[in-house]
N, C-alpha and C positions, 0 to 999 in steps of 0.2 A: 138364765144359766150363766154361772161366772165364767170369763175368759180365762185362756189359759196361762199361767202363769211361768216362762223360763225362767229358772234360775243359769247366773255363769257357776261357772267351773273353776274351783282354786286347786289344782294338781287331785280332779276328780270328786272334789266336796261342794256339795249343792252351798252357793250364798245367795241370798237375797235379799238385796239390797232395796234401801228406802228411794234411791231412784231412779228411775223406772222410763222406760219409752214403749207407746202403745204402736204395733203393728196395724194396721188398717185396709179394708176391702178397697181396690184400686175402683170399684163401679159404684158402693153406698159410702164410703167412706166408716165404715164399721168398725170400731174394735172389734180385734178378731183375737189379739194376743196382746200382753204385758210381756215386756223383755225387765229385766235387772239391769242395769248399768252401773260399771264400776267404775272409778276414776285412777286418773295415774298413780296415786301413792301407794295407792294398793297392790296396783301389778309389780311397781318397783319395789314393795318390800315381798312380794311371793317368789319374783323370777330367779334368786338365789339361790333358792330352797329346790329347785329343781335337779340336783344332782342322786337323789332319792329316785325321784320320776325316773329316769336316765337306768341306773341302775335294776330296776326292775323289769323293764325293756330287757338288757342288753341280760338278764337269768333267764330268759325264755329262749330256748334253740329260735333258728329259722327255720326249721320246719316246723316248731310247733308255732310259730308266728302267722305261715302260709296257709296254714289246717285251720286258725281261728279266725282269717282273712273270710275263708271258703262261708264258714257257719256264721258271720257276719252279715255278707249278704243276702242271705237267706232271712237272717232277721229282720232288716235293714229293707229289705222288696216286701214280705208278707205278715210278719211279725207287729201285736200293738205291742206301742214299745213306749217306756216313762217317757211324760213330757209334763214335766214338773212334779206338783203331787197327784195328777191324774197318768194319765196311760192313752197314746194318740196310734189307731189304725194307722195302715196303710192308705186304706182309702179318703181317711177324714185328712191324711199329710196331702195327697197329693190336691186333693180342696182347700183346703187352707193355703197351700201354697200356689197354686195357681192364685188363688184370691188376694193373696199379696206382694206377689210379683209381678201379676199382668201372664205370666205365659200360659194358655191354653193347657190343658190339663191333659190332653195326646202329648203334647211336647212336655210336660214335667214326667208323664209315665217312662216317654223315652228315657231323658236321663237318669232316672232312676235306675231305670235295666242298663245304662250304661257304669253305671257305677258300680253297682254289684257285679259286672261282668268284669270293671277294674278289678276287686277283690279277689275273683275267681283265676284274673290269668296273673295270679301280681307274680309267679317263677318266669312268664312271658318276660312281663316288665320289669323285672330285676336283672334276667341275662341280656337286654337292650342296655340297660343305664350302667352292667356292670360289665358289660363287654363281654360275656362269658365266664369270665370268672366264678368259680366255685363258691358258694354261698356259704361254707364252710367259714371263709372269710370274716363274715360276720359273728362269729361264734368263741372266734380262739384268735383273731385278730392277724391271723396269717394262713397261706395255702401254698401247696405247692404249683408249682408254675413253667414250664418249658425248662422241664428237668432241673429249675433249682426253687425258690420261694419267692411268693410277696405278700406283703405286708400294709395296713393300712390301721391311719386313726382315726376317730372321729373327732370334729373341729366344734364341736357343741357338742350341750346335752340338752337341748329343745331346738325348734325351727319353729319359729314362729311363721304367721297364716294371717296373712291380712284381707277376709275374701269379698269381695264385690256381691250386689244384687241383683245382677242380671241372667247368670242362668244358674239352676242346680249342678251343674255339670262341673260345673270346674272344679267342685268340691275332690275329683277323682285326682288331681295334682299333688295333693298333699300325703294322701294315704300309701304312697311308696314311703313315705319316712318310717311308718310304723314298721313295714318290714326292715328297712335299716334301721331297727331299734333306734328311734329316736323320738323322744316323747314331742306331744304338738303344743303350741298353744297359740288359739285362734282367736281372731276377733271376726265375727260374725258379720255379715252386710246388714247398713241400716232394715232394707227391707227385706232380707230372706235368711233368719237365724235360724230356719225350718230343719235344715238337710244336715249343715254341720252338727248341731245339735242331735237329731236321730243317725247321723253315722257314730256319734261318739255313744252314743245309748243302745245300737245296733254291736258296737267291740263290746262295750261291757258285757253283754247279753252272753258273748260266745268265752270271756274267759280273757279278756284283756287287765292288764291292772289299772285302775280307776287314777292312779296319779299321773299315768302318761297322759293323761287329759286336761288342758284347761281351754276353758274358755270365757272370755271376756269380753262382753257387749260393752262398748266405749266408744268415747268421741276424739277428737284428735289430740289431743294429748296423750290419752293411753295407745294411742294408737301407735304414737312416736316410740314409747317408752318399749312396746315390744319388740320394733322396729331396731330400734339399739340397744336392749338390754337382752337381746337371746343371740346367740353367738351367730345364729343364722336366719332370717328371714326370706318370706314369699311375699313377694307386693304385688295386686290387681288392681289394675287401676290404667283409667286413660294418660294423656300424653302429659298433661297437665301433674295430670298427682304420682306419675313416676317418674316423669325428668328430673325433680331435686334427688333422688336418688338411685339415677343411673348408673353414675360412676363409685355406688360404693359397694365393694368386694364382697360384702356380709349381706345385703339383700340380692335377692333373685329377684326379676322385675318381668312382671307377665302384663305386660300392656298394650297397647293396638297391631293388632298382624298384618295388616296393608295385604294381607294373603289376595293370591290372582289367580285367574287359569290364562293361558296365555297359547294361541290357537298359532302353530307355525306355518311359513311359507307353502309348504308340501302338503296342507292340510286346509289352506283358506278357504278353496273353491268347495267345500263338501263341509263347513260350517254348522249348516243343519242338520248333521248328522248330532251334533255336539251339541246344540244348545239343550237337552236336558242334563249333562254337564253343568252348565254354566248357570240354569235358573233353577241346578240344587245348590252348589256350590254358593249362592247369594241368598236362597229362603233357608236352608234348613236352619232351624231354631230359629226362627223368623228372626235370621242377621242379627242375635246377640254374640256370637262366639268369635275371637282373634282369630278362626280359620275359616270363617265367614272370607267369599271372595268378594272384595270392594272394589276391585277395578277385572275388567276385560281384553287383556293385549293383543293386538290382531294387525298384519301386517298389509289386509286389506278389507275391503269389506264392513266397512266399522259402523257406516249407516244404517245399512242393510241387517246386523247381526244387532246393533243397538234397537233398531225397532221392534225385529220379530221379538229379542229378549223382553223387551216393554210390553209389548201385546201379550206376552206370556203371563209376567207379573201383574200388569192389571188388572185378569181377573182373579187374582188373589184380595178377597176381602176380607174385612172383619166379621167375625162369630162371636157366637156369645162363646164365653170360656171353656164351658163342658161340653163344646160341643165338638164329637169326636175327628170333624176335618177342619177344626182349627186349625191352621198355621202362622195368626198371626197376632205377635204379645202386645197389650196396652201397654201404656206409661203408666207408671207409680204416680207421679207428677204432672198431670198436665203441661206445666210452662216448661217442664224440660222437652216435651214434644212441642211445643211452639216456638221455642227458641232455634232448635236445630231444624225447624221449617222456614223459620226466620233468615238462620245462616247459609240458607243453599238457596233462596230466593236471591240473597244479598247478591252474595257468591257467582250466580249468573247474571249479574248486571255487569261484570266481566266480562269481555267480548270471546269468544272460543267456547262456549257450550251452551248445550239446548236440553233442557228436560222433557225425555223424547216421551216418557209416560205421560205427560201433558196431552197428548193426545190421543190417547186412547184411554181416558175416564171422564166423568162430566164431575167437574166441582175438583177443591182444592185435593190437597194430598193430607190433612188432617180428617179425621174423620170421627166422631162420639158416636159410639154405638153398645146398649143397654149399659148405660152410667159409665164408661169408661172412654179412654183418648187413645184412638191410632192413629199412627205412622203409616200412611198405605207406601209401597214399594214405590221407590225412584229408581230408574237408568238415565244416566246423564252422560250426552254426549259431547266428549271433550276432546278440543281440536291436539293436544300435547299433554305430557305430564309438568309443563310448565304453567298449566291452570292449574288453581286453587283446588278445584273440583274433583281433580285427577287423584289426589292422596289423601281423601277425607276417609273416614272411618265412622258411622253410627252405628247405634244401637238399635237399628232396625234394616230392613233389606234394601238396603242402598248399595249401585256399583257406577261407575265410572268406565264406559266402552273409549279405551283408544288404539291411533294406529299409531303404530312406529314400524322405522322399517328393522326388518330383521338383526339383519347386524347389529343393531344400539340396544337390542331389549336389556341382554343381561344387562347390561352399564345406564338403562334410562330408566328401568323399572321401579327401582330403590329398594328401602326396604320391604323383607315382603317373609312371614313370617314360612306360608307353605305359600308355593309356585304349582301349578298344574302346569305340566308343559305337552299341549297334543302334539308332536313331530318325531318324525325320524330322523332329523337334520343331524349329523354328528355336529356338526361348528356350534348350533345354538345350543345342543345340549351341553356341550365340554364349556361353554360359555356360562351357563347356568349352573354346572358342577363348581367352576370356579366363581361363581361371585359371590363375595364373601356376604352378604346384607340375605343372601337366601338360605334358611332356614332347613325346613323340608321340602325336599324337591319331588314330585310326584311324576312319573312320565308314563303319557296313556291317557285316554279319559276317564281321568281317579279325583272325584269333586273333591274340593277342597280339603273339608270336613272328614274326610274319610282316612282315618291315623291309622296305624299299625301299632299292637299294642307293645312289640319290641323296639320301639322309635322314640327315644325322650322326645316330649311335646315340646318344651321351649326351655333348654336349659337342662342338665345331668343332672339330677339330684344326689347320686349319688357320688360324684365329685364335688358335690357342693359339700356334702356331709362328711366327707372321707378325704384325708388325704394321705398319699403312697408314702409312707415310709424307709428310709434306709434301711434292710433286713438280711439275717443270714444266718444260715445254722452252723452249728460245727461239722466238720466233715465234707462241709462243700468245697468246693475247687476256688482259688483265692486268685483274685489277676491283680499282680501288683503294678501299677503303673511308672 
């Protein structure tokens, strides 16, 4: 039986191209799919041509935008939908994708239903990114406003989508743009072209126009060239392949969350109440997501909270993939899970930590189980955040238990994408409101993981895509200065 064949997207036109990269089973090493891959000259002579895409976006109202959002996911969850010149179930997506991602096929179902529920509250997720404001806005490019008007542009006609392959999930970042009419265009993860691919064949389905869509499977060249040829970009990516572009104004950079829960003073002694807190906040989606918690801050008790957490996670094992209490993803790669076994071994030959999971399993923390490579869960107890160990970030359920004392958390903690903070302390909270490197502040025991869909996750899109313009009607009140 031939494998499936993707084609990319040139502002919604099936190409396929003569070269090609094969997706493959993380446990047989199977082709399982043919991807098309296009090269940079290509993107660079289509991305001009986008101001067609753009316009046919911004003919459709916002509500008739939010209405085909709705019957999207519907497609999108239940619906077999084109995958190439065949047609792929629901069920054969989330197998295929588990198969070539590593994630358990219980956690691909999840995100699945998490994306579709994107789709479903995107008027939630519009009145968060757009602060309330009238959706109107979107349609006639001004509203009225605290008895007078505002106005706004848009700063492109694409956003480009550079997405990772580590969970289906993040795919739900980018699909606010379609509701700010603004056409996408993606480059796919080496190993999961699965999900953008059936989100953009799930919009067709409900009545989207086929040019707001491209996508390009590409290597880093084309990669670069989306990256600077669309007036706005999204970049995934660890510390590594987003630091060269941190400081530029046109990409959006969604890379490691150093995300914590952080157990206060007035709360130490009653710890146990909180560690299923803490050992979801670091498994769910077996620690692939930026709000994954990597580190533990606790002002006492850091031994004692760092073991029971470790005897938690240790009996977390590997499964085979379809099997429904999986919780924990393989490597695509084997030597990328040896490497980063490699680097936390290193790592504590550093004096100030102990990998307290070490004793509570027998054998290493790598583990092969039916043809595939885990990562079994680490807690690493780290004497300060001035160990190495304290600010690491993987792609699997790894965390970092430290104390500090009260007073220095906001200022010692760093960056930290979401903070869970359990206290009633006014001083540490007003301290966590103001430290500028915290993100989402969560107070309560609210796991990481757990967003609010009125909450931009990391960065406004809607001010990324829009910007306020000088505006006024006639007949308004004029302050002359």
């Amino acid at each position: 039986m031939p494998v499936p064949h993707i084609p990319a997207l040139r502002a919604g036109r099936p190409y396929l191209s003569p070269e090609r990269v094969e997706v493959r089973d993380v446990r047989t090493g199977q082709s399982l799919g043919v991807v098309s891959q296009v090269n940079a000259g290509l993107i660079r002579r289509d991305l001009p041509k986008l101001d067609q895409a753009a316009a046919s976006l911004r003919a459709l109202s916002a509500k008739d935008i939010l209405e085909r959002l709705v019957e999207a996911a519907d497609h999108f969850e239940r619906a077999p939908l084109p995958l190439g010149d065949a047609h792929q179930s629901s069920d054969d997506f989330v197998a295929m994708l588990s198969a070539t991602s590593g994630l358990p096929e219980a956690l691909v179902r999840g995100r699945i239903a998490r994306i579709a529920e994107a789709c479903r509250q995107m008027p939630e997720i519009l009145a968060g990114l757009m602060r309330g404001a009238d959706i109107a806005i979107l349609d006639r490019g001004w509203a009225p406003w605290n008895g007078s008007a505002i106005a706004f542009a848009p700063l492109t006609n694409a956003l480009g989508v550079l997405m990772p392959s580590n969970s289906p999930g993040v795919n739900q970042q980018w699909l606010p743009a379609l509701a700010l009419k603004t056409p996408v265009v993606i480059k796919p993860g080496r190993d999961e072209p699965w999900t953008p691919y059936r989100l953009i064949q799930a919009c067709l389905a409900a009545g989207f126009p086929a040019e707001a869509f491209s996508y390009y499977p590409t290597d880093h060249a084309g990669a670069a060239e989306i990256l600077h040829g669309c007036g706005r970009a999204m970049l995934f990516g660890d510390a590594q392949t987003t630091g060269r572009y941190r400081n530029l104004s046109s990409v959006q950079i969604h890379g490691p969350g150093w995300s914590k829960v952080v157990i206060g003073d007035d709360f130490a002694d009653r710890w146990r109440d909180y560690l299923d807190v803490c050992a979801s906040s670091v498994l769910d989606n077996s620690g692939r997501s930026c709000i994954n918690a990597s580190a533990i801050v606790v002002t006492r008790h850091a031994d004692a909270i760092a073991d029971a957490l470790a005897a938690r996670l240790a009996s977390v094992e590997p499964r085979n993939l379809s099997d429904e209490d999986a919780a924990l993803a393989a490597f695509t790669n084997p030597s990328i899970a040896e490497g980063i076994s490699a680097a936390i071994d290193r790592d504590l030959r550093v004096q100030g930590a102990v990998d307290v999971t070490a004793r509570h399993r027998a054998g290493g923390r790598i583990v092969r189980h039916d043809g595939a490579t885990f990562l079994l869960p680490t807690v690493i107890r780290c004497d300060s955040f001035e160990h190495p160990l304290a600010t690491r970030e993987y792609l699997f359920p790894y965390v970092a238990v430290v104390e500090v004392p009260q007073a220095d958390i906001p200022r010692r903690i760093g960056s930290s994408l979401v903070v869970s903070v359990i206290s009633n302390d006014e001083t540490l909270i007003r301290g966590l409101l103001a430290a500028p490197s915290v993100g989402h502040l969560h107070i309560g025991p609210i796991p990481t993981w757990q967003i609010r869909w009125d909450q931009p996750h990391e960065g406004n899109l809607f001010e990324f895509l829009y910007r306020q313009r000088a505006f006024q009607l006639a007949g308004q009140p004029v302050h002359t200065p």
